[in-house]
ZAMARGU-4260 file (C-alpha; in steps of 0.2 Angstrom, whole numbers, plus 5000, padded with zeros to 4 digits):
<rodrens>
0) 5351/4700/4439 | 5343/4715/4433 | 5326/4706/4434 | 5328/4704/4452 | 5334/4722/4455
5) 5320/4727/4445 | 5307/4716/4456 | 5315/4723/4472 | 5315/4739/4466 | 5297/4737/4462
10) 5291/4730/4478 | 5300/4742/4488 | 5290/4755/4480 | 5273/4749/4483 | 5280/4746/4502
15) 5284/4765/4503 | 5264/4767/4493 | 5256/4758/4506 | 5265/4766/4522 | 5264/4783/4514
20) 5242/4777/4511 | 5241/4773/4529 | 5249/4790/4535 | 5238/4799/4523 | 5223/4789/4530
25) 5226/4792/4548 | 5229/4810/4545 | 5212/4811/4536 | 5205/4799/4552 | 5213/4813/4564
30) 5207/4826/4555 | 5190/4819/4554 | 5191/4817/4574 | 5198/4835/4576 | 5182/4840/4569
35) 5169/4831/4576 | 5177/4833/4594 | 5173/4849/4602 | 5178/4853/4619 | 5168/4865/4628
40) 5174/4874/4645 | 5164/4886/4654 | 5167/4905/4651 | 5178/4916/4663 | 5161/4927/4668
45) 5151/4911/4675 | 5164/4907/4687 | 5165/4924/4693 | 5145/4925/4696 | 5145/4908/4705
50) 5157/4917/4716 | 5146/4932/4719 | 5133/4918/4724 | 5141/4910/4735 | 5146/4929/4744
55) 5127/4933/4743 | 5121/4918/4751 | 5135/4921/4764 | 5130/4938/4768 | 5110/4933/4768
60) 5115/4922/4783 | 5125/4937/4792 | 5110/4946/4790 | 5097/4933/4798 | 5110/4929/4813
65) 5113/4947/4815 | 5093/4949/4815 | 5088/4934/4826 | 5103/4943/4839 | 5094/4963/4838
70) 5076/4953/4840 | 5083/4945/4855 | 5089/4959/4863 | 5077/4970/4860 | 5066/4958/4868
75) 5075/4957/4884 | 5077/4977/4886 | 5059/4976/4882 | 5055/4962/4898 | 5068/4974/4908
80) 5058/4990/4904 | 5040/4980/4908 | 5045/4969/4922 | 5061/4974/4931 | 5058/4995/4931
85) 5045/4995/4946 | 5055/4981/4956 | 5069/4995/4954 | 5074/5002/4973 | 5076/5019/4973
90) 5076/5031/4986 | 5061/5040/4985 | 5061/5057/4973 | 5067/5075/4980 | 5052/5084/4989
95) 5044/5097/4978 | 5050/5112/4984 | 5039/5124/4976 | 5021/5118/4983 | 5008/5134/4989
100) 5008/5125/5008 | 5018/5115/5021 | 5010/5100/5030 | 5013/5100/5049 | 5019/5084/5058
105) 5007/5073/5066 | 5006/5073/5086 | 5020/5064/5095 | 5011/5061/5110 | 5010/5045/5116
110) 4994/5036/5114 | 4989/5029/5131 | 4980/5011/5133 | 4964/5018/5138 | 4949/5018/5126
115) 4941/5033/5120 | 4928/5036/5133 | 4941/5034/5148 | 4951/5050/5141 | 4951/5063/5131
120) 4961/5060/5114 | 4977/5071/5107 | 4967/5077/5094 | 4976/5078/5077 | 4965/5087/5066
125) 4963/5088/5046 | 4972/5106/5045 | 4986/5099/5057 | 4992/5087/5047 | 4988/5096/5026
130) 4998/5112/5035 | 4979/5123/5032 | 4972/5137/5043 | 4968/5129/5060 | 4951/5134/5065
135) 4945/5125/5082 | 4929/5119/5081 | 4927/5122/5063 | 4918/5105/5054 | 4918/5102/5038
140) 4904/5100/5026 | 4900/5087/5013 | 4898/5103/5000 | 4915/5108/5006 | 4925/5092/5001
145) 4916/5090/4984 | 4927/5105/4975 | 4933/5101/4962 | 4953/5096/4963 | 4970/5104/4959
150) 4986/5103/4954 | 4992/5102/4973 | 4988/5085/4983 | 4983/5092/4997 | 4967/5100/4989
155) 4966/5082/4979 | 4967/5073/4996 | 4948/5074/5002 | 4936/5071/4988 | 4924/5059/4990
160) 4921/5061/5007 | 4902/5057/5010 | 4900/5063/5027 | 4912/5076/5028 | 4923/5069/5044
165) 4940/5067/5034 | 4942/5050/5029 | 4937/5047/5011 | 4925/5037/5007 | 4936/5022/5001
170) 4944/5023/5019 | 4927/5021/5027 | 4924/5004/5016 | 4942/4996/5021 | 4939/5001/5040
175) 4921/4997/5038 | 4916/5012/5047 | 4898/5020/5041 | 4902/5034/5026 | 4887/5042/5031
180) 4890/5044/5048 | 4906/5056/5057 | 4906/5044/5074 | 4902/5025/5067 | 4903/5021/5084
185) 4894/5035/5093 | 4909/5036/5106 | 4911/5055/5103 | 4924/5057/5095 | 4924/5057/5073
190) 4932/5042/5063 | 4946/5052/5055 | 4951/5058/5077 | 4951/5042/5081 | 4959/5035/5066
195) 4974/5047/5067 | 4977/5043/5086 | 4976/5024/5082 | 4959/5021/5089 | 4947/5010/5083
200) 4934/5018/5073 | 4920/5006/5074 | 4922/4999/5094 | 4932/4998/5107 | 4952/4996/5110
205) 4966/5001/5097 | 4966/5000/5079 | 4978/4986/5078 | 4959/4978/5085 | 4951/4983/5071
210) 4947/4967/5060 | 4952/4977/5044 | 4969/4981/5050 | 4984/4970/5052 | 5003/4969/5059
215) 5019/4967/5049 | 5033/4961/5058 | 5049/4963/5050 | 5064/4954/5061 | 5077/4959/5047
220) 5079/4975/5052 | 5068/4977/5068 | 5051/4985/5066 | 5032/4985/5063 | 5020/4994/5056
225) 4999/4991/5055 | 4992/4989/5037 | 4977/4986/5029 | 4973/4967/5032 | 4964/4965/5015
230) 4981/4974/5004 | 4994/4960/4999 | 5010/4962/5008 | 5025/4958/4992 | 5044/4961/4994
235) 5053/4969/4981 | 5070/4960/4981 | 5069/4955/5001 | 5065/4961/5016 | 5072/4979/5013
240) 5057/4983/5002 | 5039/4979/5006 | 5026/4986/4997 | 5005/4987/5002 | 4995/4986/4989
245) 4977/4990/4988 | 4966/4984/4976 | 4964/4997/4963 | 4984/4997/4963 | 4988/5012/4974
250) 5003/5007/4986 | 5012/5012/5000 | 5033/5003/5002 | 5044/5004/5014 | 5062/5004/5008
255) 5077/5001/5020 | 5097/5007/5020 | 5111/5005/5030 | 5117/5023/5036 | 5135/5019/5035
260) 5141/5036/5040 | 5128/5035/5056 | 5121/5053/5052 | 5108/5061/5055 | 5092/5061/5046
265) 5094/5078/5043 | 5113/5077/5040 | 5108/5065/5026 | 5094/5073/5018 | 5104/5088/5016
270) 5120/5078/5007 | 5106/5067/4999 | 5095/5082/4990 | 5109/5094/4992 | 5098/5108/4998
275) 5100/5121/5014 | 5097/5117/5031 | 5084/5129/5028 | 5074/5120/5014 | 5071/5103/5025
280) 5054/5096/5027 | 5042/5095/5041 | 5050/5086/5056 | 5041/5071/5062 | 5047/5056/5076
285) 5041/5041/5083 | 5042/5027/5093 | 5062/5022/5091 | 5064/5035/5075 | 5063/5055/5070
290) 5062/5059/5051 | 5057/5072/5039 | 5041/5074/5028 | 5043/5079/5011 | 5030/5096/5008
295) 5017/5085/4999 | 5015/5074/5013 | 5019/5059/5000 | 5035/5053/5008 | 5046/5051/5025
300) 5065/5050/5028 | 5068/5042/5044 | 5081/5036/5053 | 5080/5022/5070 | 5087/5032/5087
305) 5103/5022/5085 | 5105/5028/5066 | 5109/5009/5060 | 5095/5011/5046 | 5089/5024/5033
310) 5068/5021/5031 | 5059/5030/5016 | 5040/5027/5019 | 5031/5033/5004 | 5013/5033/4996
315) 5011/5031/4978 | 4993/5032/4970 | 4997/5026/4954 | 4986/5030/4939 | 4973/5038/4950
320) 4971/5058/4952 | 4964/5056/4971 | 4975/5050/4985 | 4963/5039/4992 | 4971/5032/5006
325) 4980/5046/5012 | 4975/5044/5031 | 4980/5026/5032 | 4995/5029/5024 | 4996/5046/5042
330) 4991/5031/5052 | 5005/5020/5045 | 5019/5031/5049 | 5011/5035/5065 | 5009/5017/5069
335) 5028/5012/5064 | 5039/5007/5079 | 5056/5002/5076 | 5069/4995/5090 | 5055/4988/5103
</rodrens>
């Protein structure tokens, strides 16, 4: 009996010996593991720079769009600037009130229908019209248009005029009148006579006969006017702007208005420049309008005889320090008729 208690005893123990060598094993296995296992997670500072990244490369593209957009507009103010300023209407600048002389109007005779040798043209004469002394009689020499030019237009106005009878010599080539000779067509009377009574220069009739010279027609607002043939004719936004333009880029434009309030044409030049009654330009008229001439002679304010319209006729020389066509722009507001 004790035997067998002595066996179980013994047997029991080396149970306990194995169980308590396989704990101890597996703690030295998971030791083992503890050790060679090493877990690794990224530090605290790496995850805040990816974040800065991912900010940088979010502004970077604010920057490019908002680059590309300031590129692209200042591209566009750029075309407007270039392009669109001189297809701007404006009514014509306020007349320079401080110039040392006054131009006189043109004559507002009616032409007759007779050519030159049948009567005796209403002379309009260089002084006349640049508001100079008037001497009758008094010619002018090709010495005394070859001074040298000023700050004021008028004094601008006639150089290089070959033969001295007041057309320049870039007239004389676009009526094809001889710049060598005062009367092209011996008729007796000069170029620049007939020219500003609306005679042809080089033959016989009118000037609307004159090869060179052309009608403009403009049903919109009912009038025509006679400009050089050879100039292109272009509208600046429609039939209320049309502009002449020569071939070394001097042009003459005719803008048109409504006058809404039906005034005047001095009524409105007074409200439109606000000066004195007393400050006005030169008065001029035509055939179905009156108007008044700015003191350089550049511009006219008119209005038709019903006062439906506002006309500013102006003449721009561009880049150039000569007003090289300033009689044909003279025989352009002579020529204008509005209403018939």
């Amino acid at each position: 009996m004790f035997s067998f208690l002595k066996k179980q005893k013994k047997e029991i123990s080396e149970e306990k010996d194995k169980i308590s060598g396989k704990d101890e094993e597996k703690e030295m296995m998971d030791k083992r593991m503890g050790e060679e296992i090493v877990i690794h997670t990224m530090p605290e500072k790496f995850r805040q720079d990816s974040l800065k990244t991912d900010k940088a490369k979010q502004t970077g593209i604010f920057v490019m769009v908002g680059g590309f957009i300031f590129i692209v507009v200042i591209g566009f103010l750029l075309y407007l600037f270039i392009f669109k300023a001189p297809a701007e209407k404006q009514v014509a600048p306020i007349p320079q009130q401080n110039e040392t002389y006054t131009p006189e109007p043109l004559s507002n005779e009616e032409v007759e229908t007779s050519t030159p040798s049948e009567e005796v043209l209403p002379i309009v004469t260089q002084e006349e019209y640049l508001g100079g002394p008037e001497e009758s009689g008094a010619s002018t020499t090709p010495e005394e248009t070859e001074v040298l030019a000023t700050s004021t237009p008028a004094e601008e106005i006639f150089l290089g005029d070959r033969d001295g009878d007041g057309l320049t010599n870039k007239e004389e080539t676009l009526l094809g009148t001889d710049d060598g000779n005062v009367d092209s067509d011996a008729d007796g009377y000069s170029d620049y006579e007939e020219i500003m009574n609306l005679y042809n220069p080089v033959g016989s009739g009118k000037l609307a006969d004159n090869p060179n010279i052309g009608e403009y027609i403009n049903g919109t607002f009912g009038y025509k006017v006679l400009y050089p043939a050879n100039w292109p004719r272009t509208s600046v936004g429609g039939d209320d702007s049309i502009m002449f333009k020569s071939e070394d880029n001097q042009f003459i434009q005719l803008i048109v208005q409504p006058n809404t309030d039906k005034q005047s044409i001095e009524d409105w030049y007074v409200q439109q420049f606000a000066v004195e009654t007393t400050e006005l330009g030169p008065e001029v008229s035509g055939n179905g309008w009156s108007g008044i001439k700015s003191t350089d002679g550049l511009i006219v304010y008119l209005t038709d005889s019903n006062r439906n319209y506002l006309f500013v006729l102006s003449y721009n020389a561009g880049s150039s320090e000569t007003l090289d066509y300033i009689n044909i722009f003279a025989a352009m507001i002579k020529s204008l008729v509005i209403g018939d």
